[in-house]
N, C-alpha and C positions, 0 to 999 in steps of 0.2 A: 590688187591693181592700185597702184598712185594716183590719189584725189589732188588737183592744185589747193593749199590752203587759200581761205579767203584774205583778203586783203587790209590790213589795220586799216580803220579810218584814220585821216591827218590828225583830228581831235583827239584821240587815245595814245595816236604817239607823243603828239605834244604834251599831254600832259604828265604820260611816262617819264616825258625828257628834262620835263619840268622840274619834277621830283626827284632827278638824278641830280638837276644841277641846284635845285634849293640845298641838298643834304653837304655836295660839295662847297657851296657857298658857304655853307656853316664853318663845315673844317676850316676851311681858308682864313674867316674870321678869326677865329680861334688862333688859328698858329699865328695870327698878323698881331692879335692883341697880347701872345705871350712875349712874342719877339720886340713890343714897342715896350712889353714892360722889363724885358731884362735888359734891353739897350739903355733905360731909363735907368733902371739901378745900377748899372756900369757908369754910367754919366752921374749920379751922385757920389757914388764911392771914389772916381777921380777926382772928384772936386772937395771932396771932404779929407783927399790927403794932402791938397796944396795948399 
């Protein structure tokens, strides 16, 4: 027979959701600081040819 499961408390999801969006946040960083440093060295190698 089908039991209803119990119910997450707010506090367990939060802090699941938490932990989903700290590890996203990283990546994000990550791709943000690769992309400021290859825009960076695109911007010196234009200026190093004029």
């Amino acid at each position: 027979m089908a039991v209803p499961k119990k119910r997450t408390s707010k506090t367990k999801k939060n802090i699941r959701k938490n932990a989903w969006k700290r590890k996203i946040l990283n990546k994000v960083n990550k791709a943000f600081t690769l992309a400021k440093m290859i825009y960076k060295e695109e911007e010196k190698q234009k200026s190093d040819l004029d």
